[in-house]
TILUM-581721 format. One line per 10 residues: number of its first residue (from 1); their letters; for each residue x, y, z of N, C-alpha, C. Coordinates in steps of 0.02 Angstrom, whole numbers. Each point is the difference from the previous one (the first is absolute). Layout:
REM residues N
NUM) A) X,Y,Z,X,Y,Z,X,Y,Z; ... $
This chain:
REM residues 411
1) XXXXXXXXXX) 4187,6834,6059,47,-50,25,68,10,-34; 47,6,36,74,25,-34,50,-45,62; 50,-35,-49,34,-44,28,88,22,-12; 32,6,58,64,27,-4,56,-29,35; 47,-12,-31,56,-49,37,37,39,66; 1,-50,56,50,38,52,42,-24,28; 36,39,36,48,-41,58,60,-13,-21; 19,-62,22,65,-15,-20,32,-2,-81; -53,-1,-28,7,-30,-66,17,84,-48; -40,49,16,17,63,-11,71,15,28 $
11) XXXXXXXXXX) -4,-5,51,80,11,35,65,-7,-12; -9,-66,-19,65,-63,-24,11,44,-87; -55,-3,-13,4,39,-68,36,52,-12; -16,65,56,37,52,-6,87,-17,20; 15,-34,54,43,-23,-8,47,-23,-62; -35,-36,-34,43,-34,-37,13,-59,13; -58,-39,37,33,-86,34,-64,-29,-19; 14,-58,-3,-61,-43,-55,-54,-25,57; -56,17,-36,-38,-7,23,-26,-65,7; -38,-50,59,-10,-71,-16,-68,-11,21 $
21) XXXXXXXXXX) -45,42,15,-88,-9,28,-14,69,-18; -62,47,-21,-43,33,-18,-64,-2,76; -15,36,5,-66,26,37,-47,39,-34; -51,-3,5,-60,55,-23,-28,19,83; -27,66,-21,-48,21,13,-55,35,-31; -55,-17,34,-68,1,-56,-51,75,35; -3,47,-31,-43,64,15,-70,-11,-20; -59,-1,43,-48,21,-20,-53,-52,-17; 42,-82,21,-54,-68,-10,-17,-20,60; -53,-60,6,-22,-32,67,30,-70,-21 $
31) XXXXXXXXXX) -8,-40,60,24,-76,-21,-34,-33,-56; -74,10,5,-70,-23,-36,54,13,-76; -3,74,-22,29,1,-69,48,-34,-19; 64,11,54,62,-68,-15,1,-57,-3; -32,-18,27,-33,-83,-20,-42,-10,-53; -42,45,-28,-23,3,-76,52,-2,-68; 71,36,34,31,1,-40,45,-46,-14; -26,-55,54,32,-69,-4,61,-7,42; 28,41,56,39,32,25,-18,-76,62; 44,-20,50,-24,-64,51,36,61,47 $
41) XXXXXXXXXX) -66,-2,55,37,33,77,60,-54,41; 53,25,28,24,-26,35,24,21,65; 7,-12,88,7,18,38,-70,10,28; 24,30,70,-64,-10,33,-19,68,31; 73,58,6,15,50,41,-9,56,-61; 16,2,-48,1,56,-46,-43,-3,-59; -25,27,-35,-40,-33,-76,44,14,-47; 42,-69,-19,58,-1,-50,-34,-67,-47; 32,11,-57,-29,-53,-56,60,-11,-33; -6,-52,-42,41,-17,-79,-9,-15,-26 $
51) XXXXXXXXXX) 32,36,-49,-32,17,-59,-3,-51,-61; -45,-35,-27,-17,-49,-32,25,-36,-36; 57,52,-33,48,-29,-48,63,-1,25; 37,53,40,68,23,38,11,-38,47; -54,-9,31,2,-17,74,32,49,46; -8,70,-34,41,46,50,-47,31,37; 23,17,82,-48,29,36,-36,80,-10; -71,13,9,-21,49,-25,-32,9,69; -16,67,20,-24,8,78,-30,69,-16; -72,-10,19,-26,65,19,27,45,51 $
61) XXXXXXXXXX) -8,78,-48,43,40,42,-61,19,81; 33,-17,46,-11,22,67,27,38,53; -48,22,76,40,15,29,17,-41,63; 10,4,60,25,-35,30,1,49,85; -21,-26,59,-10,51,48,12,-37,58; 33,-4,33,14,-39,67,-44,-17,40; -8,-69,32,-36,-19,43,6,-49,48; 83,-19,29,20,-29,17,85,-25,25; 19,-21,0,73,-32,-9,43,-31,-52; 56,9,-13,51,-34,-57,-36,-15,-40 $
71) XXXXXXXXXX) 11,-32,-73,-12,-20,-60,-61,20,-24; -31,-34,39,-95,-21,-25,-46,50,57; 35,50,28,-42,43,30,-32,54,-51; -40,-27,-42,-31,83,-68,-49,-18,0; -58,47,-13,-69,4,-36,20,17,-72; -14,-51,-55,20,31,-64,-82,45,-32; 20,38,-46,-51,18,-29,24,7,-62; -29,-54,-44,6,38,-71,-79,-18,-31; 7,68,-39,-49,5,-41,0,45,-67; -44,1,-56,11,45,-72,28,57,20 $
81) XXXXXXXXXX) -18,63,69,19,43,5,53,15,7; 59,-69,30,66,38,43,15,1,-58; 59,60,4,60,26,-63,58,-19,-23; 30,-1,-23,46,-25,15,70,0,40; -5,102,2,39,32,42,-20,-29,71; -68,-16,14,-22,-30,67,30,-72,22; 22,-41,-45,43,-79,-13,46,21,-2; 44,53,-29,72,-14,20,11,30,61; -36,52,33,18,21,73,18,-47,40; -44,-37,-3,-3,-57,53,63,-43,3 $
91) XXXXXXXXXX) 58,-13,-46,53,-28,-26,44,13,60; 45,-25,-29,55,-4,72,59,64,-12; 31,-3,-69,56,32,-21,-31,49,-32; 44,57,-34,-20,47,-55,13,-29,-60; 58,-40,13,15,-59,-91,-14,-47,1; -75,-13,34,-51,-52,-5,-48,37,-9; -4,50,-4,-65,49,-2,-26,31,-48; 13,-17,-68,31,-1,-88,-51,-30,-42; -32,24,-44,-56,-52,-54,25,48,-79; -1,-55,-31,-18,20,-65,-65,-29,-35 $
101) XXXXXXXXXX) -21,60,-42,-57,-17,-49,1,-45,-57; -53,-4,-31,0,-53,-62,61,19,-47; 30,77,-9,28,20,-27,66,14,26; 19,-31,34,79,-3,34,3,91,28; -42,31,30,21,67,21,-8,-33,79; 58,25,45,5,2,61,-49,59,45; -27,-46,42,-19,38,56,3,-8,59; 14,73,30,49,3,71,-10,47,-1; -62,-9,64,-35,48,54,56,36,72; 50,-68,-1,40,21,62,75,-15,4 $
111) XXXXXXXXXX) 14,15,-65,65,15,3,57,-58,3; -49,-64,-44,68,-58,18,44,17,-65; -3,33,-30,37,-8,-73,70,76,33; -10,32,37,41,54,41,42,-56,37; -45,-51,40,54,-47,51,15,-43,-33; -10,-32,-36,56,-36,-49,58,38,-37; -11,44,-22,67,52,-6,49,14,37; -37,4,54,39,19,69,39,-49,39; -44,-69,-37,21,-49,37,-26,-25,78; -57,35,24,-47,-15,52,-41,-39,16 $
121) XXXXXXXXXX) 4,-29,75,-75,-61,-6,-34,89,75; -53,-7,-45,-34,44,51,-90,-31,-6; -9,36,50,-88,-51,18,-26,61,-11; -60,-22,-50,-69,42,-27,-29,27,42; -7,9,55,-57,35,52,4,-30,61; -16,26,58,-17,-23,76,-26,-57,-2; -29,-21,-57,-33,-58,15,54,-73,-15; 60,31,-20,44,-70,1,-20,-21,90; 8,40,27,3,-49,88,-45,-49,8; -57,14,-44,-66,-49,24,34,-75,-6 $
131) XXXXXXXXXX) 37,-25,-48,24,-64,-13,84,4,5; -3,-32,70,79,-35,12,41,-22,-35; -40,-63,-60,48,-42,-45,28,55,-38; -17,54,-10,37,74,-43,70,-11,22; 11,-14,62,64,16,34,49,-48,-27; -32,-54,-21,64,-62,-28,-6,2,-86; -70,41,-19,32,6,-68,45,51,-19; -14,67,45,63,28,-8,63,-6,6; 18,-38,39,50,-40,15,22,-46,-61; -40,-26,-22,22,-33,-51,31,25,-73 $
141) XXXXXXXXXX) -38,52,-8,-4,65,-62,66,18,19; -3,1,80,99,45,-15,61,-66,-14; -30,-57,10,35,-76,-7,0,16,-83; -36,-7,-54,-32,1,-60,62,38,-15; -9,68,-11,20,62,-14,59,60,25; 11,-61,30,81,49,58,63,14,-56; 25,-59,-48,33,21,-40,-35,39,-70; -51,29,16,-17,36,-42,15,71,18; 10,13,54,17,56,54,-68,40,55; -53,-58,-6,-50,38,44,6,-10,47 $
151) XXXXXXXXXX) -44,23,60,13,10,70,-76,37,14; -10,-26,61,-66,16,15,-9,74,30; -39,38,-18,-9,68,41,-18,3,62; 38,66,28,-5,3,70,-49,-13,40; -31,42,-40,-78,-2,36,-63,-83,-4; 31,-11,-47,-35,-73,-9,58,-76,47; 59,35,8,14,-52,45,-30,37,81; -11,43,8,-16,32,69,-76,-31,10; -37,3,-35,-65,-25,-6,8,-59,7; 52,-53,-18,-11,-73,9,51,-14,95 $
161) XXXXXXXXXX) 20,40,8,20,-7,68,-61,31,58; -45,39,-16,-66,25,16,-55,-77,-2; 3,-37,-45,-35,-30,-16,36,-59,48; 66,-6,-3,32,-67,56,-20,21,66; 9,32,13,-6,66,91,-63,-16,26; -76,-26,-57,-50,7,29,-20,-60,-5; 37,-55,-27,-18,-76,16,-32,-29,-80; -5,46,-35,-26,-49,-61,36,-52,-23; 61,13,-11,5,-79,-18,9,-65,37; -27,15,48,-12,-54,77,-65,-46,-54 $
171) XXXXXXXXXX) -41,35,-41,-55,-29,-13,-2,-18,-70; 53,-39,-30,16,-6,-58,-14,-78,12; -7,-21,-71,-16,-86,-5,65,-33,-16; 6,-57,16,67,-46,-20,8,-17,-96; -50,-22,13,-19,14,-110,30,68,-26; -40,41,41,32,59,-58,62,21,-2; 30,3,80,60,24,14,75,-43,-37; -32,-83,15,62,-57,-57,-12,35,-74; -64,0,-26,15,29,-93,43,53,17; -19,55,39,49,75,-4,80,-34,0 $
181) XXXXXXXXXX) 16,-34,57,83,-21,25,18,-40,-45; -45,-66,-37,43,-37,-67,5,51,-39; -47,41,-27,17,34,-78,62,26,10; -1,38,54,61,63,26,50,-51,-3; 16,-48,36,56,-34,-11,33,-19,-50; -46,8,-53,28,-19,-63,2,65,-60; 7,59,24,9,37,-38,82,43,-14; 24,43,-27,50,12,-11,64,18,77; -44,55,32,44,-4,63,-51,-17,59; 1,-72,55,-51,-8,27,31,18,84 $
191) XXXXXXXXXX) 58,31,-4,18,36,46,-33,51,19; 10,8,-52,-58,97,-7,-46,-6,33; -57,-67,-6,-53,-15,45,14,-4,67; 40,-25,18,18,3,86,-2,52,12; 55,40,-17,9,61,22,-37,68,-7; -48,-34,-37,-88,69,-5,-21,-41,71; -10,-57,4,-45,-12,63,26,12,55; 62,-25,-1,63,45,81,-16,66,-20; -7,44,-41,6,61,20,-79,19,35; -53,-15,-43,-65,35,23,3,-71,60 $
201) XXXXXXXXXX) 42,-20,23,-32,-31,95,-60,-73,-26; 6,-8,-63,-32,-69,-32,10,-50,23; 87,-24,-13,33,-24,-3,-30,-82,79; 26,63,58,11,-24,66,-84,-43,4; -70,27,-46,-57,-20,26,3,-59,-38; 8,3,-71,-1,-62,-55,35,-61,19; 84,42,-1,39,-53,22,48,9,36; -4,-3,90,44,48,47,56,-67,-6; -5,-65,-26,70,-18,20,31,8,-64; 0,22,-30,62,46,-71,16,58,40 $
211) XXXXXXXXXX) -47,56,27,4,66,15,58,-17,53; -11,-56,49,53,-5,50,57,3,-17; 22,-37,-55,77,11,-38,39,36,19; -36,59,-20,31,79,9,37,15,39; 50,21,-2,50,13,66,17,-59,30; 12,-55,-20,10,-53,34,71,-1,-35; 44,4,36,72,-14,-12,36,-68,-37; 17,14,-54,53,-76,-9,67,23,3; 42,-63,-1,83,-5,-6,15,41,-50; 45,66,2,26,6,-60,32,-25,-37 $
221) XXXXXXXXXX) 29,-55,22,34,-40,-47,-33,-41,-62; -56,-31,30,-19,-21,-61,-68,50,-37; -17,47,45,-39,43,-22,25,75,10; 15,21,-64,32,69,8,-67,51,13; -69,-4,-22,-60,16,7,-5,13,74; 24,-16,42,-32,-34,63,-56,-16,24; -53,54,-10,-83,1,1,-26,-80,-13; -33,-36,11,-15,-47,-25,-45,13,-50; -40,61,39,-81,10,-46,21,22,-69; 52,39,-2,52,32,-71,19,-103,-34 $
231) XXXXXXXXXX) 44,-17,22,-4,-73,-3,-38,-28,-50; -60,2,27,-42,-41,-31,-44,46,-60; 12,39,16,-14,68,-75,49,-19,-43; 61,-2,-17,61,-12,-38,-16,-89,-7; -10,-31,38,-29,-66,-39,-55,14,-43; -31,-1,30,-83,25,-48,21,33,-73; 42,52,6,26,28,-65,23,-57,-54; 56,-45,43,37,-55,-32,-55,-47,-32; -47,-23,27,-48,-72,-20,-22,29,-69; -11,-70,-51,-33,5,-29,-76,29,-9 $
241) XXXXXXXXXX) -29,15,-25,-75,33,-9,-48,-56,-9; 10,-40,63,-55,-74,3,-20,23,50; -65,-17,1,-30,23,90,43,-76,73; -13,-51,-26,8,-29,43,85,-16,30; 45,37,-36,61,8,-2,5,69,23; -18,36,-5,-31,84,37,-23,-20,60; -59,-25,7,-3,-11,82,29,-35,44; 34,-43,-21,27,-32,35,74,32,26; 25,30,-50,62,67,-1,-16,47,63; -98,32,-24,-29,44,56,22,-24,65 $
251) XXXXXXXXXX) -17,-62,13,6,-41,106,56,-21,-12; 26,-28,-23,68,-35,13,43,8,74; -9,74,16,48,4,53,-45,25,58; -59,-18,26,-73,22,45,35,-10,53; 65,-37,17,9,-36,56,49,49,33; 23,49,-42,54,73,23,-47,5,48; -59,27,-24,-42,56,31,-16,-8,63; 32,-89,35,-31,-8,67,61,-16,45; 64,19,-48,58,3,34,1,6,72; 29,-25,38,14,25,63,50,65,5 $
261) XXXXXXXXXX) -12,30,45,62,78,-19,55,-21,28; -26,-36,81,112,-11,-7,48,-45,-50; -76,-11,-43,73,-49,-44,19,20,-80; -54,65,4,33,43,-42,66,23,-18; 28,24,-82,-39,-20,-34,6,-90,-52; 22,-30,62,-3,-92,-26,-58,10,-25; -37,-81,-32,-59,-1,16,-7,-89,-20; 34,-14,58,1,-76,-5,-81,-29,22; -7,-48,-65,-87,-22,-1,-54,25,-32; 41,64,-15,-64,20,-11,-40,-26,-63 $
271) XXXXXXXXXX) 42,-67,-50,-73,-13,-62,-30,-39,53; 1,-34,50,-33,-10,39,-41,18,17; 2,54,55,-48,50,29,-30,15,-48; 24,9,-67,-46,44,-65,-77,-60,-17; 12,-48,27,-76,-41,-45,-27,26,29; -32,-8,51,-73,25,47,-13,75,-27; 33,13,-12,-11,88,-35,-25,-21,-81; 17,-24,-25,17,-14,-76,-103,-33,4; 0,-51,19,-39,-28,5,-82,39,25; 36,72,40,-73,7,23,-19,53,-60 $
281) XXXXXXXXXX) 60,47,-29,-8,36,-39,-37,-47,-60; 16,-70,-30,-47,-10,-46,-53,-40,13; -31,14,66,-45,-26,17,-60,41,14; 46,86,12,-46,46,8,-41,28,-61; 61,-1,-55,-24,20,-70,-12,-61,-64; -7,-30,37,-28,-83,-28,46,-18,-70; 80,15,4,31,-21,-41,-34,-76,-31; 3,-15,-75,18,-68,5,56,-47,12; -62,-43,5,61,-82,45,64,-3,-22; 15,15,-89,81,12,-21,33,51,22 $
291) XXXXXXXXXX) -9,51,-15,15,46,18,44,7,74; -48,-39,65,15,7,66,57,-56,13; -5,-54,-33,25,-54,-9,67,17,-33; -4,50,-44,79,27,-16,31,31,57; -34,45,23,30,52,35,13,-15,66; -40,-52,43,30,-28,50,66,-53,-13; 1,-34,-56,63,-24,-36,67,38,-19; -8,70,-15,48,41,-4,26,23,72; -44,27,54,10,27,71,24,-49,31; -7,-68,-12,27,-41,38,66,-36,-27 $
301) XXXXXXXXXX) 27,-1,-58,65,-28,-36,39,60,-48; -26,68,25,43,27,-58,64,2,9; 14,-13,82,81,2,19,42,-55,-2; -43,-49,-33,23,-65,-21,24,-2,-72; -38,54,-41,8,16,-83,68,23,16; 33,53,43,26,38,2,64,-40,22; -5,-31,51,68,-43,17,-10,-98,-41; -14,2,-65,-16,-54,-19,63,-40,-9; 69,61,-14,56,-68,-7,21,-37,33; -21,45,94,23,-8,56,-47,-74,6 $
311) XXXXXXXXXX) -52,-27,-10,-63,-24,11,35,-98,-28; -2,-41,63,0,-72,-37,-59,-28,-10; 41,-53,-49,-58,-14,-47,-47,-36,46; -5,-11,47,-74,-10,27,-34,43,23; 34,69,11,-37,48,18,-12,36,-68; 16,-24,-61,-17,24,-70,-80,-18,-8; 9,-91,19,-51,-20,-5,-75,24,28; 14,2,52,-45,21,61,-32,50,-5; 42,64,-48,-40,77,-19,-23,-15,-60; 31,-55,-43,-67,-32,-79,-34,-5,32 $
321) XXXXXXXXXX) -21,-61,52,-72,-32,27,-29,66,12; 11,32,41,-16,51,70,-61,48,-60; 30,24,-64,-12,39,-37,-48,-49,-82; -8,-56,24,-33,-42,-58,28,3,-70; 58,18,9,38,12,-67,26,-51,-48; -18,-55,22,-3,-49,-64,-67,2,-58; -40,2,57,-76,-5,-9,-26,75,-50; 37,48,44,-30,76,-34,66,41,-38; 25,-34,-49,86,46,-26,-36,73,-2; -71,12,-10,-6,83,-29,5,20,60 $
331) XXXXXXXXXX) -20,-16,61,-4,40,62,62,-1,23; 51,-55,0,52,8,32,52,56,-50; -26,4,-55,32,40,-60,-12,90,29; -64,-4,18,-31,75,32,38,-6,73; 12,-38,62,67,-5,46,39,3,-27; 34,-3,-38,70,40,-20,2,57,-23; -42,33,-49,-13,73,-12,-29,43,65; -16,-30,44,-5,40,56,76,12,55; 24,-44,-7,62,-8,33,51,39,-45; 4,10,-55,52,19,-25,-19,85,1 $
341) XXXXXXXXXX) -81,5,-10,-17,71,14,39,28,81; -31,-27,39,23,18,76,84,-2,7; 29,-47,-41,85,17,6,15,76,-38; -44,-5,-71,23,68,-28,-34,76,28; -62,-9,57,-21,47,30,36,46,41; 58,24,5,69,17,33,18,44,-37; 30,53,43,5,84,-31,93,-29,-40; -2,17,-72,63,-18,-22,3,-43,-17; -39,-68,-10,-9,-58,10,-36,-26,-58; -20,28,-15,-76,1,-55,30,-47,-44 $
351) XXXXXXXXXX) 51,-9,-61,44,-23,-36,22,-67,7; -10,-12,62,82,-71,15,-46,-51,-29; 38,-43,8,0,-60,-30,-33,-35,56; -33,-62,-16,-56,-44,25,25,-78,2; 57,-34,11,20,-55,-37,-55,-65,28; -33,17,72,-16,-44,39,-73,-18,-53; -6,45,-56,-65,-28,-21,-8,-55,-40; 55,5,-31,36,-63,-65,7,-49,26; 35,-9,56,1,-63,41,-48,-8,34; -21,21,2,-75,-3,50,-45,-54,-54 $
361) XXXXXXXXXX) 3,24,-61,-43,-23,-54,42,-70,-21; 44,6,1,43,-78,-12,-15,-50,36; 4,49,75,-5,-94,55,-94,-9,-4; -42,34,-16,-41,-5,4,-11,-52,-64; 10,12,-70,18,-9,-50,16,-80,18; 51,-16,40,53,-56,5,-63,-39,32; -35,-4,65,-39,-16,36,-38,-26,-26; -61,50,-45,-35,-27,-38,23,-42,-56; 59,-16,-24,3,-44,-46,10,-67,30; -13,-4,58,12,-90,26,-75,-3,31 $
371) XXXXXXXXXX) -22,-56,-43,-69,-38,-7,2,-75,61; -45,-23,11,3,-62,28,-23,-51,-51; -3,4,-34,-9,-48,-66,61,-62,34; 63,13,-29,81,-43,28,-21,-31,57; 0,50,62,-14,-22,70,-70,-51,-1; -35,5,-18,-67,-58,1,9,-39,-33; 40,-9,-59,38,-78,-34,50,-23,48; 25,37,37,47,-46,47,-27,-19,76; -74,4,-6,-39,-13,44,-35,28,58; 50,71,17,-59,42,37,-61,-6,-17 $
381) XXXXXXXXXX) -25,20,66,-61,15,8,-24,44,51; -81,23,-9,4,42,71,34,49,24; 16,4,95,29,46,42,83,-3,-19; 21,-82,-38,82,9,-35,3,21,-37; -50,9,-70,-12,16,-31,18,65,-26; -33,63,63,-5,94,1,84,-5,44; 37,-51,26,48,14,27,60,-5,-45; -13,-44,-29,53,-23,-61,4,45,-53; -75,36,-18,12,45,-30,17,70,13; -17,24,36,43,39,53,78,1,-10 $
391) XXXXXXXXXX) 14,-54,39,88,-13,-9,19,8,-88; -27,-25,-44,29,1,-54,-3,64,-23; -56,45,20,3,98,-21,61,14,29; 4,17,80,49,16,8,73,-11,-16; 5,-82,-18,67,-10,-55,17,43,-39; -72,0,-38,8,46,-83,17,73,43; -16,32,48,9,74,-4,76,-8,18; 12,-56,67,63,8,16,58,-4,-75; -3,-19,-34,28,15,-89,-10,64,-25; -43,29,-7,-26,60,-17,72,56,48 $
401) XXXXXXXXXX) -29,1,42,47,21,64,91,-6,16; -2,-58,-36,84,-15,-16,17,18,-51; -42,8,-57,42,29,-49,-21,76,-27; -58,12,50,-17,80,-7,60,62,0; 18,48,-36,56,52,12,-58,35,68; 38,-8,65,-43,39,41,19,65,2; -34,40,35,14,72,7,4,17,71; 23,36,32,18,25,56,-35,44,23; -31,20,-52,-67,62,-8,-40,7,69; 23,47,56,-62,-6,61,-73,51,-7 $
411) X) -30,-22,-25,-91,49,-12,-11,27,81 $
């Protein structure tokens, strides 16, 4: 029985980037022994344990042989005999394909310690095709690792356009495919991820109303980019590294994509047109309720963030309510980092200044500081009550608003 660390945790190492989880794999035991060793099985699909004291996962080395469709299509086999060279084949990458011994000596049967040099995401064997989700972790690895200078090999992006061509990822689960798209969203460049899945033909099956973007014309005036699908890549760049401020950045503009052409390239309505899109996309990949709840909030008022000085104070009011922003300051806080992303998403643009966010946060700020406490000592009640208070917010913003330095600033 010989137990050897792999995967990411070897990887990150050679790198030079800190490592934050450990994996084992275990040569040469049955479950019966690992559970003697006090080891608790967990899962239902693989024979993985943890380990008693670490709690870090330990997994008999196996192999793995197709018998079906996406994710959960395998017959696993592990047993004392497989090797370990036989467990990393099965791996996705060559710099996932990496173990060291008790004694910190590396082993690499296939050459990930060559593609990390090189800077390569390349796939271990023919058998990456058997599993689709390969296609969005690679994608992600080049999200991860793009400013590191890697880039996926030819032949392993040709194989994942082989693998789109014949329908596998038609048969992917909504579970697995949201973990792949949150992590990616939140890693260093999550552009990079789009644009692995637009290239291997992903893109259009996962998520054809982003792919639509593409070539969809805007104004050069306020978009020197013109592309929308470019657009919303250069936002994505801009957002913070929050997922739910990332996705919501991701749809924001779904409603280009159903543009009418003679009224190109306007695109009057379109956060409009954009919910029903917004909505089915996180319905398909079972976003959560916040999450969707942001992002149909952004598609539908970001052009309200954008012309906010222009905006009276009852129509100030109306996008607090609209957006629960008394109630939720962190969400309406993540609507403004999405809005200010999408203004700075613009070729040349990246830099400017944001003023609509400060005031944005003031009248909101102003709003919430008038209570009905006053108003119910002077006797409201009830349906006068939500009206009186009402009228007295909008007072406070209309102040806010008069003595705001506005900006002329058009997003």
């Amino acid at each position: 029985m010989k137990t050897y660390l792999v995967g990411g945790a070897v990887r990150d190492n050679l790198l030079g980037r800190p490592v934050h989880e450990r994996d084992w794999v275990v040569v040469g035991a049955n479950e019966a022994q690992m559970q003697q060793l006090g080891f608790s099985p967990v899962g239902k699909d693989f024979p993985v344990f943890l380990h008693p004291q670490t709690s870090e996962e330990y997994a008999l080395a196996r192999t793995e042989r197709k018998s079906g469709h996406g994710y959960g299509g395998f017959t696993v086999h592990a047993s004392p005999d497989v090797t370990l060279e036989q467990d990393l084949l099965r791996r996705d990458l060559t710099i996932n394909a990496m173990a060291e011994d008790e004694n910190g000596e590396l082993i690499d049967p296939y050459g990930g310690r060559a593609d990390l040099d090189a800077r390569l995401l390349r796939h271990v064997s023919p058998a990456f095709a058997e599993d689709p989700l390969r296609i969005l972790r690679v994608a992600r690895f080049a999200a991860r690792y793009h400013h590191l200078g890697f880039s996926i090999a030819d032949e392993t992006m040709a194989l994942m356009k082989q693998m789109v061509d014949a329908g596998e990822v038609e048969h992917l689960v909504a579970e697995r495919v949201w973990k792949e798209v949150s992590r990616a969203l939140t890693e260093p460049d999550p552009d990079i991820f789009i644009r692995v899945l637009r290239q291997c033909g992903a893109l259009k099956v996962l998520l054809p109303e982003v792919d639509a973007l593409f070539g969809v014309p805007q104004p050069a005036k306020y978009h020197p980019e013109i592309d929308t699908g470019e657009h919303v890549l250069l936002a994505l760049r801009a957002a913070p590294a929050d997922l739910p401020v990332r996705f919501a950045t991701l749809l924001h503009d779904l409603g280009k994509g159903v543009t009418p052409e003679e009224i190109l390239p306007s695109h009057r309505g379109h956060e409009v047109a954009g919910l029903p899109l917004v909505r089915e996309v996180c319905r398909r990949w079972r976003a959560p309720k916040q999450l969707t709840a942001l992002a149909t909030g952004v598609c539908e008022y970001h052009l309200h963030s954008h012309k906010a000085f222009e905006l009276r104070p009852q129509t100030l009011m109306k996008v607090l309510r609209a957006l629960d922003a008394l109630r939720r300051p962190e969400r309406f806080e993540q609507f403004l980092q999405s809005c200010e992303a999408d203004a700075r998403g613009r070729t040349g643009l990246e830099d400017r200044e944001y003023p609509q966010v400060g005031y944005l946060r003031a009248v909101r700020a102003a709003a919430a500081a008038v209570t009905a406490d006053k108003l119910i000592a002077q006797g409201y009640e009830g349906a006068e009550l939500g009206k009186a208070l009402d009228r007295a917010r909008i007072q406070a913003i209309a102040a806010v608003k008069k003595n705001y330095p506005e900006s002329d600033d058009d997003a």
